[in-house]
FIRO-78579 format. One record per residue (C-alpha): residue in three letters; x, y, z. Coordinates in steps of 0.5 Angstrom, whole numbers, plus 500, padded with zeros to 3 digits. Example, Ala and Ser with C-alpha at 12.3 -4.5 7.8 and 13.67 -1.06 7.14 Angstrom:
REM residues 2
{aa: ala | east: 525 | north: 491 | up: 516}
{aa: ser | east: 527 | north: 498 | up: 514}
REM end
This chain:
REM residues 469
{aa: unk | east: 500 | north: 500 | up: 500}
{aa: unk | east: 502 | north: 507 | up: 498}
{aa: unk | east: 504 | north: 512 | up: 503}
{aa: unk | east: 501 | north: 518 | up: 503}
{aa: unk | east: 504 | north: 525 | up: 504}
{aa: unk | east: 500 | north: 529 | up: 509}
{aa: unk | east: 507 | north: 535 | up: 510}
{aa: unk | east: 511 | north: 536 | up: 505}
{aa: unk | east: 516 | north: 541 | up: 507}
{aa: unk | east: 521 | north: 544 | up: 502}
{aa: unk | east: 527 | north: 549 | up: 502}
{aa: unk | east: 525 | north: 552 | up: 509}
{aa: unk | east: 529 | north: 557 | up: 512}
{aa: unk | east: 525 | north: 562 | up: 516}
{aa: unk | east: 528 | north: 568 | up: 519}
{aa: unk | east: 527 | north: 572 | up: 525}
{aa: unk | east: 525 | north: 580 | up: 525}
{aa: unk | east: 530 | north: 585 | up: 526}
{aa: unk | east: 531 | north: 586 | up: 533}
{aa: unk | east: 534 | north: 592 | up: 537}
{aa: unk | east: 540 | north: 587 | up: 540}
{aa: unk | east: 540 | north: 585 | up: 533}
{aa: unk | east: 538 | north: 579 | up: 529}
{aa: unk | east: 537 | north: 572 | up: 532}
{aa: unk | east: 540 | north: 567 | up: 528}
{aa: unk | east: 536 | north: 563 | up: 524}
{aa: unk | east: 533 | north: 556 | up: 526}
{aa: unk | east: 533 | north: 552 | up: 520}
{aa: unk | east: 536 | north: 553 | up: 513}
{aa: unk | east: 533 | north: 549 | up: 508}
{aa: unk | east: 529 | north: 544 | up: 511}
{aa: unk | east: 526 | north: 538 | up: 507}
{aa: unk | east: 522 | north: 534 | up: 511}
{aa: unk | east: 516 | north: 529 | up: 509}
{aa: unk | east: 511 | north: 526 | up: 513}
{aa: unk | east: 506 | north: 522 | up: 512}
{aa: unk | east: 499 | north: 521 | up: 514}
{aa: unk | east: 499 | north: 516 | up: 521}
{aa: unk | east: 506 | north: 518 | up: 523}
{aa: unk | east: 507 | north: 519 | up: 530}
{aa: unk | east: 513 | north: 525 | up: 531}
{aa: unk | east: 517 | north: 527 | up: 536}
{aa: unk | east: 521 | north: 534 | up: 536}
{aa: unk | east: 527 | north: 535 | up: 541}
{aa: unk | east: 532 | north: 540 | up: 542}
{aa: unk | east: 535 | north: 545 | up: 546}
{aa: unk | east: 530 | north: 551 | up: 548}
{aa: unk | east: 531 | north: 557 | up: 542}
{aa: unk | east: 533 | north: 551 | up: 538}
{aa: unk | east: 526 | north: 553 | up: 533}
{aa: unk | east: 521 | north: 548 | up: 534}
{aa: unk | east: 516 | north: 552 | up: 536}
{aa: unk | east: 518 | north: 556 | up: 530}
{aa: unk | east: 517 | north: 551 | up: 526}
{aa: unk | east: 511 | north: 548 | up: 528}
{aa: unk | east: 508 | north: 555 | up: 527}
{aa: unk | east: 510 | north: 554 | up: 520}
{aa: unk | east: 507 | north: 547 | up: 519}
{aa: unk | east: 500 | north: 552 | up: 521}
{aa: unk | east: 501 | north: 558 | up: 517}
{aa: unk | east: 503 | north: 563 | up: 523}
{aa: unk | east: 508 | north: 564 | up: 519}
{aa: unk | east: 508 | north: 568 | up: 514}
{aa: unk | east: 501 | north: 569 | up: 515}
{aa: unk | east: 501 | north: 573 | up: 523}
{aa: unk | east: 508 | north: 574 | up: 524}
{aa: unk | east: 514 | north: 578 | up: 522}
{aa: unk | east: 520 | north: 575 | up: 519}
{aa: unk | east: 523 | north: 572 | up: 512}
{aa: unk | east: 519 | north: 566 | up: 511}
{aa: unk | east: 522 | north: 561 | up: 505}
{aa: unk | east: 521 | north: 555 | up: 502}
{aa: unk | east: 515 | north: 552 | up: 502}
{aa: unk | east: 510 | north: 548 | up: 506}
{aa: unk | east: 504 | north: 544 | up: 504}
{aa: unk | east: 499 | north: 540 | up: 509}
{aa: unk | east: 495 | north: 534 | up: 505}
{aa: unk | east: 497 | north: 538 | up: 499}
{aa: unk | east: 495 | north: 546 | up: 501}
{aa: unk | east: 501 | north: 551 | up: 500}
{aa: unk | east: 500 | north: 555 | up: 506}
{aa: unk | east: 503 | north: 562 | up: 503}
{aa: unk | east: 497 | north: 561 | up: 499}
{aa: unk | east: 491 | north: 559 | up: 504}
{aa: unk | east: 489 | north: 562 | up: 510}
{aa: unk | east: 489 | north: 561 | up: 517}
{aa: unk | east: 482 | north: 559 | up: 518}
{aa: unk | east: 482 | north: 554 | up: 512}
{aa: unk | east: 488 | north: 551 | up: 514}
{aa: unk | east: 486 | north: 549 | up: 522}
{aa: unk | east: 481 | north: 545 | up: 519}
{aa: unk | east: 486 | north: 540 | up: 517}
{aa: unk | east: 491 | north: 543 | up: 523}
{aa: unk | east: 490 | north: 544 | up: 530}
{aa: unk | east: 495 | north: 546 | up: 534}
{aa: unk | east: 496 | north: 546 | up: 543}
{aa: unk | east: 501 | north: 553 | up: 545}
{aa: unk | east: 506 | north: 552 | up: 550}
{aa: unk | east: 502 | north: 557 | up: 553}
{aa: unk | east: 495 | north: 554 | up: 554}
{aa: unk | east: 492 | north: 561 | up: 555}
{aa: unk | east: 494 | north: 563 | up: 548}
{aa: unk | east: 488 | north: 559 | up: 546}
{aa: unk | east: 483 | north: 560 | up: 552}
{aa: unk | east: 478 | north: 565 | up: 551}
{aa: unk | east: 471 | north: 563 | up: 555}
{aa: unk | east: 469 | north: 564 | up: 562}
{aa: unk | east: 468 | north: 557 | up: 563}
{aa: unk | east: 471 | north: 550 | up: 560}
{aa: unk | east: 465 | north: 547 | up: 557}
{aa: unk | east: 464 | north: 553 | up: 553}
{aa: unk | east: 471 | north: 553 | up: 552}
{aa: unk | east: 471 | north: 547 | up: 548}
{aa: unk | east: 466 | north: 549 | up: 545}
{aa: unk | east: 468 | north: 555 | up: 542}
{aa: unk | east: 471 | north: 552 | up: 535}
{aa: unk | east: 465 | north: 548 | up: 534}
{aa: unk | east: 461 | north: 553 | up: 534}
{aa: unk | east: 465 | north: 558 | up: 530}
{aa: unk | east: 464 | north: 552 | up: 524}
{aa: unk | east: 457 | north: 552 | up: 526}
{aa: unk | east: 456 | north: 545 | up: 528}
{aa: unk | east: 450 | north: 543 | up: 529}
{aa: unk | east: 447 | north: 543 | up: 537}
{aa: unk | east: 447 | north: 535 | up: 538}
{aa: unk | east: 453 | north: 534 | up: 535}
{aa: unk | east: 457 | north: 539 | up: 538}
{aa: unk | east: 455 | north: 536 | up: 545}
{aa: unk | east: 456 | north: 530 | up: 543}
{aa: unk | east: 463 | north: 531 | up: 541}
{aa: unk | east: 464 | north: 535 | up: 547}
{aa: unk | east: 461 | north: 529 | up: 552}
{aa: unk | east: 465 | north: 525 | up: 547}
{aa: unk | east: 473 | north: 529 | up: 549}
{aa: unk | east: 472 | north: 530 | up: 555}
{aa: unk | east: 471 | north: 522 | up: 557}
{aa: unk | east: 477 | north: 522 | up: 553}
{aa: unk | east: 481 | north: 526 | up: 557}
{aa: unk | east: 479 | north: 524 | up: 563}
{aa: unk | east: 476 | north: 531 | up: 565}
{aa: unk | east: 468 | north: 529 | up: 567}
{aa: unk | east: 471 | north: 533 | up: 573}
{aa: unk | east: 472 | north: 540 | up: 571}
{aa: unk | east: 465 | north: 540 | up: 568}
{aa: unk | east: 462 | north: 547 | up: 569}
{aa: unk | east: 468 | north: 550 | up: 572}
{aa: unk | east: 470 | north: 557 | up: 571}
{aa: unk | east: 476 | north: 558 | up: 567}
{aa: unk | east: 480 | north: 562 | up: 572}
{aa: unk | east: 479 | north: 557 | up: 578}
{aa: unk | east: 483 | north: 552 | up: 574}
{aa: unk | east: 490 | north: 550 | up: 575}
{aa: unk | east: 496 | north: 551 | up: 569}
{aa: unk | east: 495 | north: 544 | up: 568}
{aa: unk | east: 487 | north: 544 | up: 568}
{aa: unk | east: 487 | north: 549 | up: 563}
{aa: unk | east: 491 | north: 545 | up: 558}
{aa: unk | east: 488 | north: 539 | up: 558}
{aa: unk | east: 481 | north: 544 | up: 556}
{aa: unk | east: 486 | north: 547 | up: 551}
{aa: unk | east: 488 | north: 540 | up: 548}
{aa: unk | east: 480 | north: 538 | up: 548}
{aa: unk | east: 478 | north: 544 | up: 545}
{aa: unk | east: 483 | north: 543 | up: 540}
{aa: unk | east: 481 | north: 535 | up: 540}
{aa: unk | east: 474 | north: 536 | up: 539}
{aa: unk | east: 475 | north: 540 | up: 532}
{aa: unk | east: 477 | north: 532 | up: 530}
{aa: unk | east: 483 | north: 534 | up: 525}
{aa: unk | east: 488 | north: 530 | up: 521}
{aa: unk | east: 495 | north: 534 | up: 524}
{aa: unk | east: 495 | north: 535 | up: 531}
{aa: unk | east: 502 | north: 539 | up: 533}
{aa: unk | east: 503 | north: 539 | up: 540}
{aa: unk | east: 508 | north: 545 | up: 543}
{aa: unk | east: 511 | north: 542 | up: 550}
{aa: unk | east: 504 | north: 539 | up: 552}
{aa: unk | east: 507 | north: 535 | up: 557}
{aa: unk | east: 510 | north: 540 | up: 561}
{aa: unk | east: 505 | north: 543 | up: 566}
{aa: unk | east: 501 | north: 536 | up: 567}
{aa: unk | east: 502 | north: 532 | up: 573}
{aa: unk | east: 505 | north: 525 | up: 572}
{aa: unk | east: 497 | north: 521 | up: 572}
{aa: unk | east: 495 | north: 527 | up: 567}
{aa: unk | east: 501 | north: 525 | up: 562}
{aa: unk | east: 501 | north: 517 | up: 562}
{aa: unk | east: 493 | north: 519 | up: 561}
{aa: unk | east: 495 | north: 523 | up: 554}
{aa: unk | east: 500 | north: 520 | up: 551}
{aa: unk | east: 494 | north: 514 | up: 552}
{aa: unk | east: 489 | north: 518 | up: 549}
{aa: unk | east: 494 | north: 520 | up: 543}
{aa: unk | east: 496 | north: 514 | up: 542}
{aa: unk | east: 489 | north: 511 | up: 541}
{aa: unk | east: 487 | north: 516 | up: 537}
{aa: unk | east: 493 | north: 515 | up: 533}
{aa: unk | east: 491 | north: 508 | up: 531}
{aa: unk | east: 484 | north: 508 | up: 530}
{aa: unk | east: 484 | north: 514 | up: 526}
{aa: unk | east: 491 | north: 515 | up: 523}
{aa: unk | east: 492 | north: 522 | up: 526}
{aa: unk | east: 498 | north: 525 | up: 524}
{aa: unk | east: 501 | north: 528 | up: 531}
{aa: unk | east: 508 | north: 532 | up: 532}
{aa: unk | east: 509 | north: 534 | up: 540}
{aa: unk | east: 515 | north: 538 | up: 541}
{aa: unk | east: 517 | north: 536 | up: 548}
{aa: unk | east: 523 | north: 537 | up: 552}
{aa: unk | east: 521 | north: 531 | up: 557}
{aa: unk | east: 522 | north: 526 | up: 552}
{aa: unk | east: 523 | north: 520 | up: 557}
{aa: unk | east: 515 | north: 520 | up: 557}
{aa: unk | east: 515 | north: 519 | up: 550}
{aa: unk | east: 520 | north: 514 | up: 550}
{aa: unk | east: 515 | north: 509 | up: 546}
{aa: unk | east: 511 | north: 514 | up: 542}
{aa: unk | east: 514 | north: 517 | up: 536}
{aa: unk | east: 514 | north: 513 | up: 530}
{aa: unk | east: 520 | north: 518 | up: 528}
{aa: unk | east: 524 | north: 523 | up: 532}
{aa: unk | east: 527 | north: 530 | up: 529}
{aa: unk | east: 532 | north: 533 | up: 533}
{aa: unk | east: 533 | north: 541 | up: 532}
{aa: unk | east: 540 | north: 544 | up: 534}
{aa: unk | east: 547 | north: 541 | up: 536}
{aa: unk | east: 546 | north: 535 | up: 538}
{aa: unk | east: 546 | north: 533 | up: 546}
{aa: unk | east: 553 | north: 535 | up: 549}
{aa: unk | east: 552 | north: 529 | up: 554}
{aa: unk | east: 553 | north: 534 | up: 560}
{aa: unk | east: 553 | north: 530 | up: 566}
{aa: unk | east: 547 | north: 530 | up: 571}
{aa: unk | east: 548 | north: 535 | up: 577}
{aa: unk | east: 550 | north: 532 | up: 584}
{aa: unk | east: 546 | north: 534 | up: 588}
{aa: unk | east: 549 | north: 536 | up: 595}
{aa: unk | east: 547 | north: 535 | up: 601}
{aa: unk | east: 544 | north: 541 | up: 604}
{aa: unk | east: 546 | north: 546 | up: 610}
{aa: unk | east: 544 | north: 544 | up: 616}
{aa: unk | east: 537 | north: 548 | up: 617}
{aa: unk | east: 536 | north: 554 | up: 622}
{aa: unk | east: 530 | north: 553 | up: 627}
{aa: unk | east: 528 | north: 560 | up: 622}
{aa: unk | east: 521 | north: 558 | up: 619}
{aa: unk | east: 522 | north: 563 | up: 614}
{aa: unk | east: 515 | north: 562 | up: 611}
{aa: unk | east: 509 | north: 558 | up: 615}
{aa: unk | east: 502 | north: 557 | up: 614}
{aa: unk | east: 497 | north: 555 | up: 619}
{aa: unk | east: 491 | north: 553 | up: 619}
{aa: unk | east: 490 | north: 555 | up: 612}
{aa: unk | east: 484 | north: 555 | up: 609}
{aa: unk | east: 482 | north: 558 | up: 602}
{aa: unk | east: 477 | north: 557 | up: 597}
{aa: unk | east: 476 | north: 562 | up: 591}
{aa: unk | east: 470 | north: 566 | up: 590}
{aa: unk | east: 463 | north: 563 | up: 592}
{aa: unk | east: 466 | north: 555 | up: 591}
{aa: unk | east: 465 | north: 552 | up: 597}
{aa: unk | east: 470 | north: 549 | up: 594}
{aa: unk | east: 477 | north: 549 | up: 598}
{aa: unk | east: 483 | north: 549 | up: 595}
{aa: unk | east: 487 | north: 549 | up: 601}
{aa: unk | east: 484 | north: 545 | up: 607}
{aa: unk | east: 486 | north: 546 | up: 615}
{aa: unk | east: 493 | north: 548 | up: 612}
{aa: unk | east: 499 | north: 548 | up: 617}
{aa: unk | east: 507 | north: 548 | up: 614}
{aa: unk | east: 513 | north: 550 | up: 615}
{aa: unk | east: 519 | north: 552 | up: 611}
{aa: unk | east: 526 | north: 553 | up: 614}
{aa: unk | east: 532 | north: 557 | up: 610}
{aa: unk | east: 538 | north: 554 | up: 607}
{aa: unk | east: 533 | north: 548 | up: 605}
{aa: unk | east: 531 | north: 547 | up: 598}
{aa: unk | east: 523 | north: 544 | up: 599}
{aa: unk | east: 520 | north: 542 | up: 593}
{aa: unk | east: 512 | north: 542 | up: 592}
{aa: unk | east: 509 | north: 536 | up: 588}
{aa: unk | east: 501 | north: 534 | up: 586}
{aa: unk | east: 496 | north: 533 | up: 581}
{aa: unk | east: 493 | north: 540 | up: 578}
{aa: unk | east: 488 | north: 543 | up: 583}
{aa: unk | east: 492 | north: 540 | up: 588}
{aa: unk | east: 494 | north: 547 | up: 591}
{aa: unk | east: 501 | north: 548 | up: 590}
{aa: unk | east: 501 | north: 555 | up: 586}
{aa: unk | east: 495 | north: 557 | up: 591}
{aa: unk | east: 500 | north: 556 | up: 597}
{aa: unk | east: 504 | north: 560 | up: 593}
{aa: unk | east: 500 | north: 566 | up: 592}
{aa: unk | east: 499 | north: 567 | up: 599}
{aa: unk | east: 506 | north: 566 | up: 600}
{aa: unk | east: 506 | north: 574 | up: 598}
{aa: unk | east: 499 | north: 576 | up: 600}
{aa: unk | east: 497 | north: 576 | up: 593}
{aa: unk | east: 491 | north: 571 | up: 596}
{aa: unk | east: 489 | north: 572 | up: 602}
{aa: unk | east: 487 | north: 565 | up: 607}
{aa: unk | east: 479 | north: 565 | up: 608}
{aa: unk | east: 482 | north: 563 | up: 615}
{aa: unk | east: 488 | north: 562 | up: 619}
{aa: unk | east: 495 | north: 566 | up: 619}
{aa: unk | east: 501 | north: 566 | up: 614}
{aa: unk | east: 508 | north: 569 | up: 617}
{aa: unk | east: 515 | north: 570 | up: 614}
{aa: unk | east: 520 | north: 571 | up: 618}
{aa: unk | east: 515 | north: 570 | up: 624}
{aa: unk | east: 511 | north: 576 | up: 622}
{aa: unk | east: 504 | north: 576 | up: 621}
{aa: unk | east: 503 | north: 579 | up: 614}
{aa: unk | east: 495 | north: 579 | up: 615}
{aa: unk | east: 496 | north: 588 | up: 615}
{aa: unk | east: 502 | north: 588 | up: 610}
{aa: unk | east: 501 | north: 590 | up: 602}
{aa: unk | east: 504 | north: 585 | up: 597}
{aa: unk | east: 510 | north: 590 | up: 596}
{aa: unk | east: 512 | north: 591 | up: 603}
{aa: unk | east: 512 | north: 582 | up: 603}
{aa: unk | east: 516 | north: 582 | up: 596}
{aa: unk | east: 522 | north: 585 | up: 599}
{aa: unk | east: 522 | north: 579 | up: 603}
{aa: unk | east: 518 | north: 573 | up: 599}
{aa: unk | east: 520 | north: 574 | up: 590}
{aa: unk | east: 516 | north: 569 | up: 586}
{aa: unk | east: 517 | north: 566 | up: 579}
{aa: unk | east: 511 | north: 565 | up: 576}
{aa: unk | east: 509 | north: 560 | up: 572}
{aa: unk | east: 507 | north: 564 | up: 565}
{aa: unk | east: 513 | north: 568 | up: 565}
{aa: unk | east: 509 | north: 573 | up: 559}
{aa: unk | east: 505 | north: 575 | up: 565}
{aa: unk | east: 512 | north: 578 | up: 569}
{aa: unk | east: 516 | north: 581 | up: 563}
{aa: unk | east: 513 | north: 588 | up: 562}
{aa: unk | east: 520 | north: 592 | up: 559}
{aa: unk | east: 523 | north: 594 | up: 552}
{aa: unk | east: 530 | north: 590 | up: 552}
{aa: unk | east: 532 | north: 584 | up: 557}
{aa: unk | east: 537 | north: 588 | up: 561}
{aa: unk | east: 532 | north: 593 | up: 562}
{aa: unk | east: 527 | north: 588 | up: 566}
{aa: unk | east: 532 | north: 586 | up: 570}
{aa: unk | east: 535 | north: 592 | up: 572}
{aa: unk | east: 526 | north: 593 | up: 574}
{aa: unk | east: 527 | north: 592 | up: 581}
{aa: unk | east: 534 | north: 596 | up: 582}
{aa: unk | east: 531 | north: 602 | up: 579}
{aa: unk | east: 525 | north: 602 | up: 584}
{aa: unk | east: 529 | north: 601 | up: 590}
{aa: unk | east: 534 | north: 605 | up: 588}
{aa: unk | east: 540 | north: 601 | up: 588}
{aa: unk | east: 546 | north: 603 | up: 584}
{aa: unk | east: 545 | north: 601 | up: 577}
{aa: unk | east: 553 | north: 600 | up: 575}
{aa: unk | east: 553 | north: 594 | up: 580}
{aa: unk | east: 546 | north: 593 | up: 578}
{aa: unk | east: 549 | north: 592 | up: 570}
{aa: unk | east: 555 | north: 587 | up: 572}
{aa: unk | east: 550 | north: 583 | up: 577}
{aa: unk | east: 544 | north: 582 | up: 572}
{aa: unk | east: 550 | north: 581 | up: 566}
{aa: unk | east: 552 | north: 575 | up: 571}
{aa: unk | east: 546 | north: 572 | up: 572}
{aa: unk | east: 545 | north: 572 | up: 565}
{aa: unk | east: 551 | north: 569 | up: 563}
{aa: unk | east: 550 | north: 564 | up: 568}
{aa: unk | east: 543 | north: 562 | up: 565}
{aa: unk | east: 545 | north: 562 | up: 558}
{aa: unk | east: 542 | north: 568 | up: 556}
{aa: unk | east: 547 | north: 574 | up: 554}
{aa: unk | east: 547 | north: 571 | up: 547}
{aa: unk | east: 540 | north: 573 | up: 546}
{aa: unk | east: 543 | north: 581 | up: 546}
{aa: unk | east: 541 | north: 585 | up: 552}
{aa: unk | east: 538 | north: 590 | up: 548}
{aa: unk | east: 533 | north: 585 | up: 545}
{aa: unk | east: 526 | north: 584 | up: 547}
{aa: unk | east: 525 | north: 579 | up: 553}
{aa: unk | east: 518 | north: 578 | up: 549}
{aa: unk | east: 521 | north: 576 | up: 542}
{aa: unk | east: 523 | north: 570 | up: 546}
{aa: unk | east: 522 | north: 562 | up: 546}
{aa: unk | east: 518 | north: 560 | up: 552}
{aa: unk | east: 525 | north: 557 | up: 555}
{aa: unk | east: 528 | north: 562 | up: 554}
{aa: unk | east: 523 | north: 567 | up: 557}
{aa: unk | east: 522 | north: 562 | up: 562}
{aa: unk | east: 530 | north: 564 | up: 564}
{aa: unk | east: 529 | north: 571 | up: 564}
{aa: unk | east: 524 | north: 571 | up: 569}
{aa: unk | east: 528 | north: 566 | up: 574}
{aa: unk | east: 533 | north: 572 | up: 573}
{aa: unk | east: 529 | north: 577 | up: 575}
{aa: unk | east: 527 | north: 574 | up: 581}
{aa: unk | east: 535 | north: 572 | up: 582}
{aa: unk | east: 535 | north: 580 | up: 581}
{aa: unk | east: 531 | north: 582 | up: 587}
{aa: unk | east: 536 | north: 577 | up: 592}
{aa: unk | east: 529 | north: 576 | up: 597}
{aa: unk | east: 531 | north: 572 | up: 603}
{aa: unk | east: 525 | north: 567 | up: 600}
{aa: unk | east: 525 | north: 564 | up: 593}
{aa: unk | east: 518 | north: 561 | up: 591}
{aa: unk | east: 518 | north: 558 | up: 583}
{aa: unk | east: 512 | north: 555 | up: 580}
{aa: unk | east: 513 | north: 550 | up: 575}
{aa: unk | east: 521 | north: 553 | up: 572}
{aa: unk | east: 522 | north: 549 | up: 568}
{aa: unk | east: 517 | north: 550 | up: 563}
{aa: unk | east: 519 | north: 549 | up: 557}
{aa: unk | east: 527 | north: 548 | up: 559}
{aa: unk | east: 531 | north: 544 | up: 556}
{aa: unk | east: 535 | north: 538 | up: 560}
{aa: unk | east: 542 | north: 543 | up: 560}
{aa: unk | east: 538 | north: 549 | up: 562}
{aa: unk | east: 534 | north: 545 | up: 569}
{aa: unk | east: 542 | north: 543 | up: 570}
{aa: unk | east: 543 | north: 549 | up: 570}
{aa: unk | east: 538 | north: 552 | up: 574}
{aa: unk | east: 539 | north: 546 | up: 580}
{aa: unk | east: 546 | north: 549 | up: 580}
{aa: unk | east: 544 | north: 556 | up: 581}
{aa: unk | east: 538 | north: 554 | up: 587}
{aa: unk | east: 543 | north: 551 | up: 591}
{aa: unk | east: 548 | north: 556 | up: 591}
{aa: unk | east: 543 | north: 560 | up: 592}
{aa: unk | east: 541 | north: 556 | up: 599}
{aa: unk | east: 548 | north: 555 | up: 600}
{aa: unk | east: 547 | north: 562 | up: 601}
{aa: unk | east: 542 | north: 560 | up: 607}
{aa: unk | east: 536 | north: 562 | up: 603}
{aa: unk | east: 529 | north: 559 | up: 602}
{aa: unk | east: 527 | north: 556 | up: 596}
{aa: unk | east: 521 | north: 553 | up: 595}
{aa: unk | east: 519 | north: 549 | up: 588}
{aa: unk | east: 512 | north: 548 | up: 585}
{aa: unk | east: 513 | north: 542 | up: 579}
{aa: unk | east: 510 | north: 537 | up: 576}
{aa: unk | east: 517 | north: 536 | up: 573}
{aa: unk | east: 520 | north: 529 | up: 578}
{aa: unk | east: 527 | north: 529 | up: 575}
{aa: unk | east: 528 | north: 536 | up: 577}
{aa: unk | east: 526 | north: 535 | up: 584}
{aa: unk | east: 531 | north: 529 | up: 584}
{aa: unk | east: 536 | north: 533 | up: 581}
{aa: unk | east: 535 | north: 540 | up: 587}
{aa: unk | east: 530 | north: 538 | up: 593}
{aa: unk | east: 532 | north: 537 | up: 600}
{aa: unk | east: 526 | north: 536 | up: 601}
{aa: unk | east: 519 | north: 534 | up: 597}
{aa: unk | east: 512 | north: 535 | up: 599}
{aa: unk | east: 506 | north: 532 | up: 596}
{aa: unk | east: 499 | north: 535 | up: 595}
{aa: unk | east: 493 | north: 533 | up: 594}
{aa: unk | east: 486 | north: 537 | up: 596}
{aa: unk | east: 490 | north: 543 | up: 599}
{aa: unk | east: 492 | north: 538 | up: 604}
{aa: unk | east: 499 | north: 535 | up: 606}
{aa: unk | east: 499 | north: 528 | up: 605}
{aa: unk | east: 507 | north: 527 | up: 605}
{aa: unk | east: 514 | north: 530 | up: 608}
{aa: unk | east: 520 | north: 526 | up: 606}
{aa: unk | east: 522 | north: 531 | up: 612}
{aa: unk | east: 530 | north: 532 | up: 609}
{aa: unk | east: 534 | north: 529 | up: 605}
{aa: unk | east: 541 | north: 527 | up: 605}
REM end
C-alpha cells in the first residue's frame, strides 16, 4: 500500500524579524521533510532551537501572522500555506501552544470546547455529542462546568487539548504538551494520543523536552539544533543544616476561590526553613500555585494565618512582603513587562534605588549563568521562545536577591542542559542559607535539586519526605 503524504516541506529557511540587539540567528535552512498521513513524531531540541517555529510554519502562523522571512514551501494534505488562509488550513491543522492561554477564550470549560465547533456551526446535537465524547476521553468529567479562572496551569491545558481535540483534524501539532500535567494526566494523554492514532490514523507531531515520557511514542523523531553535549547529570549535594527559622509558615489555612464551596487549601499548616530547597508536588488542582500566592499575599486565607520570617503578614501589602518572598510564576509572558531584556532585569534595582552600575554587572551575570547573554541584552524579552522566557523570568527574580524564592512550574519549556543548570543555581542559592520553594509536575527536576518533597492533594499535605540526605 502507498503511503500518503500529508506534509511535504521543501527548502524551508525562516528568518527571524529584526531586533534592537540585533537578528536572532535563523533556526532552520532549507529544511526538506516529508511526513506521511498516520506517522507519530516527536521534536526534541535545546530550548530557541526552532521547533516552536516550525510547528508555527506547519499551520500557517508564519508567513500569515508573524513578521520574518519565510522561504520555501510547506504543503499540508496538498495546500500550499502561503496560498490558503488560517481558517482553511485549522481544518486540517489543529495545534495546542506551549501556553494553554494563547488558545483560552470563554469563561467556563464547557464553552471553551465548544467554541471552535460553534465557529464552523456544528449543529447543536453533534456538538454535545462530541463535546461528551472528548471530555470522557480525557478523563475531564471532573472539571464539567468550572469557570476557566479557577483551574490550575495543568487543567487549562488538558481544556485547551480538548478543545482542539474536538475539531477531529488530521494534523495534530502539540508544543510542550506535557509540561504543566501531573504524572497521572501525562500517562492519560500519551494513551489517548496513541488511541487516536491507531484507530484513526492521526498524524501527531509533539515538541517536548521530557521525552523520557514519550520513550515508546514516536513513530520518528527529528532533532532540532546541535546534538546533545552529553553534560552529565548535576549531583546533587547534601543540604545545610537548616536553622529553626520557618522563614514561610502557613497555619490552618483555609481557602476557597470566589463563592466555591469548594476549598482549595483544607486546614493547611506547613513550614518551610532557610537553607532547604523544599519541592511541592501534586496532581492539577492540588493546591501547589494557591500555597504559593498566599506566600506574598496575592491571596489572602478565608481562615487562618500566613507569617514570614514569624510575622503575620495578615496587615502587609503585596509589595512591602515582596521585599521578603519574590516569585517566579508559571506564565512567564505575565511578569515580562520591559522593551529589552537587561531593562526587565534592572526593574527591580531601579525601584529600589540601587545602584545601576553593579545592578548591569550582576544582571549580565546572571545571564551568562543562564544562557541568555547570546540573545542581545537589548533584545525583546517577549520576541523569546518560551524556554527562553521562562529563564529570563528566573532571572528576575534572581535579581530582587529576596530571602525567599518561590518557583511555580520553572522548568517549563526548559531543556535538560537548561534544568541542570537551573538546579545548580537554586543550590548555590540555598548554600546562601535562602529558602527556596519548588512547584513541579517535573519529578526529574525534583530529584535533581530538592532536600525536601511534599505531596498535595486537596489542598492537603498527604506526605513530607522531611529532609533528604
Amino acid at each position: 500500500m502507498t503511503k500518503t503524504p500529508i506534509i511535504e516541506v521543501n527548502n524551508l529557511t525562516y528568518i527571524y524579524p529584526r531586533q534592537p540587539g540585533g537578528r536572532r540567528p535563523a533556526p532552520f535552512h532549507d529544511l526538506n521533510l516529508t511526513v506521511y498521513a498516520g506517522e507519530r513524531i516527536l521534536l526534541t531540541g535545546d530550548s530557541g532551537s526552532g521547533k516552536s517555529t516550525f510547528l508555527r510554519c506547519l499551520n500557517g502562523l508564519i508567513p500569515h501572522s508573524e513578521s520574518g522571512k519565510m522561504e520555501g514551501t510547506v504543503n499540508i494534505a496538498g495546500i500550499d500555506t502561503r496560498n490558503s488562509g488560517i481558517s482553511q488550513l485549522a481544518s486540517h491543522v489543529g495545534m495546542v501552544f506551549q501556553d494553554p492561554d494563547y488558545q483560552l477564550f470563554c469563561a467556563d470549560v464547557e464553552s471553551e470546547i465548544a467554541y471552535g465547533l460553534e465557529q464552523h456551526g456544528v449543529s447543536p446535537q453533534e456538538m454535545q455529542r462530541r463535546i461528551e465524547e472528548v471530555i470522557e476521553l480525557l478523563r475531564i468529567t471532573h472539571l464539567r462546568g468550572r469557570m476557566m479562572d479557577t483551574l490550575s496551569w495543568g487543567e487549562r491545558q488538558r481544556v485547551a487539548i480538548a478543545s482542539v481535540l474536538v475539531m477531529r483534524p488530521e494534523i495534530l501539532l502539540l508544543d510542550e504538551p506535557l509540561s504543566g500535567l501531573d504524572e497521572g494526566a501525562v500517562k492519560t494523554l500519551i494513551e489517548v494520543l496513541k488511541n487516536l492514532n491507531e484507530l484513526l490514523g492521526l498524524t501527531i507531531i509533539i515538541a517536548e523536552h521530557r521525552t523520557n515520557c514519550l520513550e515508546d511514542f514516536p513513530t520518528r523523531y527529528i532533532h532540532f539544533g546541535d546534538p546533545a553535549s552529553g553534560n552529565p547529570a548535576v549531583v546533587r549535594c547534601p543540604a545545610v543544616s537548616c536553622t529553626s527559622d520557618n522563614s514561610l509558615s502557613l497555619s490552618q489555612v483555609n481557602f476557597a476561590y470566589g463563592e466555591s464551596d469548594r476549598l482549595v487549601l483544607s486546614d493547611l499548616t506547613l513550614s518551610f526553613h532557610s537553607g532547604m530547597i523544599s519541592v511541592l508536588m501534586g496532581e492539577n488542582g492540588s493546591g501547589k500555585s494557591t500555597l504559593i500566592r498566599h506566600a506574598n499575599g496575592i491571596l489572602r486565607p478565608d481562615s487562618g494565618e500566613v507569617f514570614v520570617h514569624g510575622e503575620n503578614i495578615r496587615d502587609k501589602t503585596v509589595a512591602e512582603i515582596s521585599s521578603s518572598v519574590g516569585i517566579c510564576f508559571q506564565h512567564a509572558d505575565y511578569q515580562l513587562f520591559e522593551e529589552t531584556i537587561l531593562d526587565e532585569l534592572l526593574c527591580t534595582p531601579r525601584i529600589r534605588g540601587y545602584p545601576l552600575g553593579p545592578s548591569r554587572c550582576r544582571a549580565r551575570s546572571i545571564l551568562d549563568d543562564l544562557g541568555l547573554l547570546s540573545l542581545g541584552e537589548k533584545s525583546s524579552p517577549l520576541k523569546a521562545s518560551v524556554g527562553e522566557k521562562q529563564r529570563i523570568a528566573i532571572s528576575t527574580l534572581l535579581m530582587m536577591d529576596t530571602s525567599v524564592m518561590i518557583l511555580d512550574e520553572p522548568t517549563l519549556g526548559l531543556d535538560a542542559s537548561s534544568k541542570q543548570i537551573l538546579a545548580s543555581i537554586l543550590q548555590k542559592e540555598r548554600d546562601l542559607g535562602k529558602t527556596v520553594i519548588v512547584a513541579t509536575h517535573d519529578r526529574g527536576f525534583a530529584d535533581l535539586c530538592a532536600d525536601r518533597i511534599i505531596s498535595l492533594s486537596g489542598g492537603r499535605v498527604i506526605h513530607d519526605t522531611g529532609v533528604l540526605r
